[in-house]
C-alpha positions as CSV (number, residue, x, y, z in Angstrom):
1,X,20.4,56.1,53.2
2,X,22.7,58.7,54.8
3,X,19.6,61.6,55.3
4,X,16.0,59.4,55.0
5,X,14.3,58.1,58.0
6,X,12.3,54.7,57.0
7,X,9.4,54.5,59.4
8,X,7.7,51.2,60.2
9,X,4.4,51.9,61.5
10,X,2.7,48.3,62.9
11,X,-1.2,48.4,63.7
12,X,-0.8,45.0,65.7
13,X,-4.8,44.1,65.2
14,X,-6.3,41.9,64.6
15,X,-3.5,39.9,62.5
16,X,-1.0,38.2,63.7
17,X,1.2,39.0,60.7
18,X,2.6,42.2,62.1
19,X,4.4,40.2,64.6
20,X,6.1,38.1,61.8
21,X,7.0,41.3,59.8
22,X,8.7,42.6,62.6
23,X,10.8,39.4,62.9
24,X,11.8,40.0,58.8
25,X,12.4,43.5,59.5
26,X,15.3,42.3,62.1
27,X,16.2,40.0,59.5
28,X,16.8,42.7,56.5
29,X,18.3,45.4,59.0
30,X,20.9,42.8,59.8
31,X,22.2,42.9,56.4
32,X,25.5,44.8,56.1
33,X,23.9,46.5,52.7
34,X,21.3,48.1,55.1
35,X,22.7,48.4,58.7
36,X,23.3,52.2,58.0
37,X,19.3,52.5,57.0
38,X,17.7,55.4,59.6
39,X,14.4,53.3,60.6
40,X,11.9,53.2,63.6
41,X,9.6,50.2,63.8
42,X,6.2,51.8,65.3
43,X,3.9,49.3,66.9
44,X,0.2,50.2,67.3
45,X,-0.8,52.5,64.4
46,X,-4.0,50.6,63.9
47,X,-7.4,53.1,62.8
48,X,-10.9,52.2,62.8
49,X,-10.8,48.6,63.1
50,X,-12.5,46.6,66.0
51,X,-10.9,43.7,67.4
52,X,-8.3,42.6,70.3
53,X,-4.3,43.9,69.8
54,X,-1.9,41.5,69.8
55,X,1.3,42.9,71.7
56,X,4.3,42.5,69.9
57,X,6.1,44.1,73.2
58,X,8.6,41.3,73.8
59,X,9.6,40.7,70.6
60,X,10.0,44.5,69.9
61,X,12.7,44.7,72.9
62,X,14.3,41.4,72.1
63,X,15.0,42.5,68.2
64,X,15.1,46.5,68.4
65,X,15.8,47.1,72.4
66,X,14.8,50.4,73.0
67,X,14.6,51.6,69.8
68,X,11.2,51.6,68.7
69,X,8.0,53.8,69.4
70,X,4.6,52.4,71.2
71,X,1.5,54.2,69.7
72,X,-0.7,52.1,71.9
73,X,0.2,52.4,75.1
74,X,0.9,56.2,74.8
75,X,0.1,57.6,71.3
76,X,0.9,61.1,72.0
77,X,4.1,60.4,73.5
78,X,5.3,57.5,70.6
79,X,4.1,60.8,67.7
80,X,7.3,63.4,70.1
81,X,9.6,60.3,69.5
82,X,8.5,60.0,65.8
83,X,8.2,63.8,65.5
84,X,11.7,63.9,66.9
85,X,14.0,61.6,64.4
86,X,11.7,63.1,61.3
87,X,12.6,66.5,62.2
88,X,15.9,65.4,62.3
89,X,15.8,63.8,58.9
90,X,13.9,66.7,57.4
91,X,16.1,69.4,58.3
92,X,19.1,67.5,57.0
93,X,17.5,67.3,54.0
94,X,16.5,64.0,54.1
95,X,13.1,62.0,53.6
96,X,10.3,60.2,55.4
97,X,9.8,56.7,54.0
98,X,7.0,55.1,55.6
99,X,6.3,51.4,55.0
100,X,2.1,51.2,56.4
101,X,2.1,47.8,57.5
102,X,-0.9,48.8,58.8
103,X,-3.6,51.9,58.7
104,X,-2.6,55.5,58.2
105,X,-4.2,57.1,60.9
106,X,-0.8,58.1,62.4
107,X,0.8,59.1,59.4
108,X,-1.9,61.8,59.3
109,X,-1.3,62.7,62.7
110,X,2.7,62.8,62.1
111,X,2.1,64.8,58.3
112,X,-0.4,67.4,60.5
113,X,2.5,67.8,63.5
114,X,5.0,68.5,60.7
115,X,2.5,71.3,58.7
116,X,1.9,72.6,61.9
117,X,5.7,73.0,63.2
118,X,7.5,73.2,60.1
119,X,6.0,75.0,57.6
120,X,8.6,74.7,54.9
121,X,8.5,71.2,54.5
122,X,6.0,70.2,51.2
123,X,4.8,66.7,52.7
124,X,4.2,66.1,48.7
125,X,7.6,66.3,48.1
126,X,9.1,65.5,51.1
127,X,6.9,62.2,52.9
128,X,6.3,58.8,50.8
129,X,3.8,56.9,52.2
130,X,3.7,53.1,50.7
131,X,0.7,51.2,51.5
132,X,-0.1,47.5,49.9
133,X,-3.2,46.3,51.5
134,X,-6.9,47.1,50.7
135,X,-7.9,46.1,53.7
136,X,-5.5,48.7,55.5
137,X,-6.8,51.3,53.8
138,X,-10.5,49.9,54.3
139,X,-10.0,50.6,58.1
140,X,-8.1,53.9,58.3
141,X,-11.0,56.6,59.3
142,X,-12.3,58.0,56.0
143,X,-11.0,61.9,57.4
144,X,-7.3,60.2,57.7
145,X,-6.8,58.3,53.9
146,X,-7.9,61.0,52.5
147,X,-5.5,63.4,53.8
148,X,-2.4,61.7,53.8
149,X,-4.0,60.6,49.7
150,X,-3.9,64.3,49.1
151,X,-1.1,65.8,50.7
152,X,1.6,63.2,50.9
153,X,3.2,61.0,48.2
154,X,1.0,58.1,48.2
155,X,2.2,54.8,46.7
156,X,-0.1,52.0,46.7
157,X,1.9,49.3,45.4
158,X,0.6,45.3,44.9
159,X,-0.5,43.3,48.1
160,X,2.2,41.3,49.4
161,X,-0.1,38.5,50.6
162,X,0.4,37.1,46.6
163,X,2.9,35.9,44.7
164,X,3.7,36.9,41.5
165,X,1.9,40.3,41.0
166,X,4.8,42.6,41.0
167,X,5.6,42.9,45.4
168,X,7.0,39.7,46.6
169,X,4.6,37.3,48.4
170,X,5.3,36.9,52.0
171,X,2.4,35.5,53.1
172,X,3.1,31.0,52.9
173,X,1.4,28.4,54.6
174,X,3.6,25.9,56.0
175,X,6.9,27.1,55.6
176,X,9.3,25.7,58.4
177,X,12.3,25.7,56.4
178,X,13.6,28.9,58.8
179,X,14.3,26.7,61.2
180,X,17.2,25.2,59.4
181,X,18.2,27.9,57.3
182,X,18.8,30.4,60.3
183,X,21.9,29.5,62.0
184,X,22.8,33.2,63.5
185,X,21.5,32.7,67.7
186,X,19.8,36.5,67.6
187,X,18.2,36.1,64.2
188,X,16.6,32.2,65.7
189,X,15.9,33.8,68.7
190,X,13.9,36.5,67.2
191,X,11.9,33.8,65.1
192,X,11.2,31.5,67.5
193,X,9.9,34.1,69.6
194,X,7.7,35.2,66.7
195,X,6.0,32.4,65.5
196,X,5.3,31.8,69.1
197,X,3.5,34.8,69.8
198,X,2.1,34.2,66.5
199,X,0.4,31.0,67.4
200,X,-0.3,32.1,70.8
201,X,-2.5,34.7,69.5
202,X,-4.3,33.6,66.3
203,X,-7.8,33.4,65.9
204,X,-7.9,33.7,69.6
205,X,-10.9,35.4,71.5
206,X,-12.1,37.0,68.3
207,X,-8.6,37.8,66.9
208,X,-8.7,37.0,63.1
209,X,-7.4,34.0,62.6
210,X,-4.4,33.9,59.8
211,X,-5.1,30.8,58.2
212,X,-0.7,30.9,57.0
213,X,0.1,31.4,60.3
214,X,-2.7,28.0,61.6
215,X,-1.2,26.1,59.0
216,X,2.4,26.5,60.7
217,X,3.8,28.7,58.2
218,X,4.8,32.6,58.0
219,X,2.9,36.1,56.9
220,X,5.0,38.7,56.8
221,X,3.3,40.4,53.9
222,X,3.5,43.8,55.2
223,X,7.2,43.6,54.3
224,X,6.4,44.4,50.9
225,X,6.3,47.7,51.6
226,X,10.0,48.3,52.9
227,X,11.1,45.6,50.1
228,X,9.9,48.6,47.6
229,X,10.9,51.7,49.7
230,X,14.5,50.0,49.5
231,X,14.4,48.5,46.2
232,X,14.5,44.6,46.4
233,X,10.5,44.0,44.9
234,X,12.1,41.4,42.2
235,X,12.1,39.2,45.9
236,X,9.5,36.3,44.7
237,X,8.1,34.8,48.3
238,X,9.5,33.5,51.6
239,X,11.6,31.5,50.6
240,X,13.6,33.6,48.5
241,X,13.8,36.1,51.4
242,X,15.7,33.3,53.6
243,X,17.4,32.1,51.1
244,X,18.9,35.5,50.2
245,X,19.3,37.0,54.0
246,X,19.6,34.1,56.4
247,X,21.8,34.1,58.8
């Protein structure tokens, strides 16, 4: 915790469930046992997949301020900000966790801009990518997976859209007990702000539609990745999670 840098790297599209995860990222950051964690959330780190983003923007500024990197708008610009806490990390002998809640077309980019400028580093030894979802890797161009397979550390660990299977499962269908279990203003505010966004955007004009997230309830599955990076998979599903970090 003292040297690593946990990156967060959001694609944003089609799902709406990227929007959630960022919301239970805020959550678990606020916990005094990791408010000393080095992370970056990254939003727009989608690959080869069609479809419409969905900006996560406001939220992003209302939960992390200024402290997170924008791969859509300017993805040459968000890899210098990346490019500038990892060598950071690296040369402190730290790390690179990052959680792919999404594809790993910038991780290859990031893994390529650290060959290129620091030799020393062995990405096999040194970067640990953690990917849960098929589908994820189904859209990251072919040329991309298969160079951050071979020359990182590649976990693919179980999807976190189930229960039981080993990675909690945040993905629930009519959960609106946060509403009463959240009593902190920030952490509500963040929610609220969330699942709105969420509903504004789901299913809409081609978007896919998140049938959790139509059915009132939360997916923020691609939290199962930063649950393993910092240890808590024994987490069962949502409700666990708010039970345990609430505020």
């Amino acid at each position: 915790m003292e040297k690593d840098l946990l990156l967060v790297q959001m694609d944003c599209k089609t799902d709406v469930d990227d929007i959630h995860t960022a919301a239970a990222l805020y959550t678990l950051m606020s916990q005094p046992d990791f408010q000393g964690v080095n992370y970056l959330p990254v939003a727009g780190t989608y690959g080869v997949q069609e479809g419409l983003y969905v900006s996560p923007n406001e939220l992003l500024d209302v939960a992390f301020g200024k402290k997170w990197a924008d791969a859509d708008a300017d993805r040459a610009k968000a890899l210098k900000e990346v490019m500038k806490k990892a060598k950071k990390a690296l040369n402190s002998g730290g790390d690179i966790w990052i959680a792919e809640a999404g594809q790993s077309d910038f991780s290859a980019l990031l893994i390529q801009e650290i060959q290129k400028t620091m030799s020393q580093i062995k990405p096999s030894e040194r970067i640990h990518v953690v990917q849960h979802s098929n589908w994820n890797e189904k859209v990251t161009s072919e040329e991309a997976l298969a160079f951050v397979k071979a020359t990182a550390d590649y976990h693919k660990i179980p999807d976190g859209n189930a229960v039981g299977n080993g990675s909690p499962g945040f993905r629930t269908p009519g959960y609106t007990q946060w509403q009463t279990q959240l009593s902190d203003p920030k952490q509500l505010e963040v929610w609220q702000l969330a699942v709105k966004i969420g509903l504004e955007y789901n299913g809409v004009e081609g978007r896919y539609n998140n049938e959790a997230v139509a059915e009132n309830g939360l997916d923020f599955s691609d939290l199962s990745e930063v649950c393993y990076i910092l240890g808590l998979e024994e987490i069962k599903d949502t409700e666990e999670f708010f039970g345990r970090f609430a505020k």
